[in-house]
N, C-alpha and C positions, 0 to 999 in steps of 0.2 A: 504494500500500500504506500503510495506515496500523499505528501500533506504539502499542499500548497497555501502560504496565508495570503488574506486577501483584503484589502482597507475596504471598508465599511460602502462604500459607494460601489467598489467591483463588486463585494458580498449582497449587496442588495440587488444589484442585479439577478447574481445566479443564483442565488434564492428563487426569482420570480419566474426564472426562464423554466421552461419544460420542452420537450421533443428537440429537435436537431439545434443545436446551440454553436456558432465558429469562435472560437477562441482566437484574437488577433493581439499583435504585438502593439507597441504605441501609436505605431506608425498607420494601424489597420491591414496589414498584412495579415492572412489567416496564415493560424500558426496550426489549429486543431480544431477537428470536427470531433464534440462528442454529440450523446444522446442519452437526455436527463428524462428517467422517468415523471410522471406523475407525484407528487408528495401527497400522502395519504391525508386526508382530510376528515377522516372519522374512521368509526369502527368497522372491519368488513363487514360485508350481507352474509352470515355463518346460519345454520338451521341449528337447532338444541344439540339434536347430537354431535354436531361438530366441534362445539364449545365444551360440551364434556366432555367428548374425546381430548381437545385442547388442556383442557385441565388436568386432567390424569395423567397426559404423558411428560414424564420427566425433559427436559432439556439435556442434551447432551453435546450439544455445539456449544460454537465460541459465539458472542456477537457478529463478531468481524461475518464468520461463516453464517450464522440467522440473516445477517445483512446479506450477503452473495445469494443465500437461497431468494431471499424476496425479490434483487434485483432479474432473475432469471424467472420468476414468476413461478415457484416452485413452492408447494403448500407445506410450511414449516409445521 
């Protein structure tokens, strides 16, 4: 993983941005294409048994890896 820090004006940008986002140097030259998911905005739509299923099963990842699974859309 790398950590890029960001002054508060680029951070509030990429905070806001979602779907295909170009990362450019000062000059505006694109440096890098990512693609920032969606930020969750509430609780999923889960059915009861999914939520007790949820509850009962122990965690056994790291963060880091709960985050990868979610970014890949993979039901933690």
């Amino acid at each position: 993983m790398t950590v890029i820090r960001l002054d508060a004006a680029t951070l509030a940008q990429f905070e806001a941005a979602t779907g295909e986002v170009i990362l450019a140097d000062e000059n505006g030259k694109p440096v890098r294409q990512v693609i920032l998911p969606p930020v969750p905005t509430g609780e999923p739509d889960l059915t009861e048994a999914e939520w007790v299923e949820i509850e009962n099963d122990p965690v056994s990842y790291s963060l880091a890896e709960a985050w990868e699974k979610i970014r890949r859309g993979e039901k933690i």
